[in-house]
N, C-alpha and C positions, 0 to 999 in steps of 0.2 A: 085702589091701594097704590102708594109710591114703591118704586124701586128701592130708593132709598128712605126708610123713615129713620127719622131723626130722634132722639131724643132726650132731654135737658135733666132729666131724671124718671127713676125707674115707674112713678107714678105712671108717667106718658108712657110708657110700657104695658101698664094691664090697661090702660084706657082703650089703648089698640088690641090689643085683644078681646078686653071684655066685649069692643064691638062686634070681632072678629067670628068668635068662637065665645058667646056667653057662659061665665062658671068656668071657663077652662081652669081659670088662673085664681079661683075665689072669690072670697069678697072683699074690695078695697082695703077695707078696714085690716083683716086679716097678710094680705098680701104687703099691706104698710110695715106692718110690725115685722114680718119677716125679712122686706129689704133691708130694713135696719141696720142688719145685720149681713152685709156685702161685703165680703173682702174676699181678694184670690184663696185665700184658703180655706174661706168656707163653707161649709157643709151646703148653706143655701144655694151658694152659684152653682154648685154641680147639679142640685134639684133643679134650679130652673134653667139651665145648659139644655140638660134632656129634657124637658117640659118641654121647649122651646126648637129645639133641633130640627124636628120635621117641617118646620115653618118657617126657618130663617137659611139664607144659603149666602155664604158670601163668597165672591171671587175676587181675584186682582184683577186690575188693569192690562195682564200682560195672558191671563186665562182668558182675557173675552174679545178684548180691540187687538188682536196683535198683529193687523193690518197697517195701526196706526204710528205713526213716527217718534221719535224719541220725543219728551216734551224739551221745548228750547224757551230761552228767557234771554230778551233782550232788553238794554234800559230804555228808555225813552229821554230825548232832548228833550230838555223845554226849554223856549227861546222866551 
């Protein structure tokens, strides 16, 4: 499994799971109908917040590398 999985929509979400942990999250079909309906206020994202919580950890950059240096950005010439 990646550290970082990506994903372009919440389908690719129970795909990785349903590999993960089969049934966790449903059946497609089922878990379709209810993304549908995704917005910050609702009722769904908090079901799958905590569905989901013991399985996802996210940190910053500044909780895990903070050996590493500020990031810097130089332009490049081009001749």
């Amino acid at each position: 499994m990646t550290g970082t999985p990506v994903e372009n929509h919440l389908g690719e979400l129970w795909s990785l799971f349903e590999f993960l942990n089969p049934g966790m999250l449903g059946r497609s079909t089922a878990f379709r109908a209810i993304s549908k309906d995704i917005s910050a206020e609702s009722e769904n994202v908090g079901m799958l917040r905590r569905a989901l919580a013991p399985f996802l950890l996210r940190r910053t950059k500044e909780q895990v590398l903070t050996e590493l240096p500020e990031k810097t950005s130089r332009r490049s010439t081009a001749t």
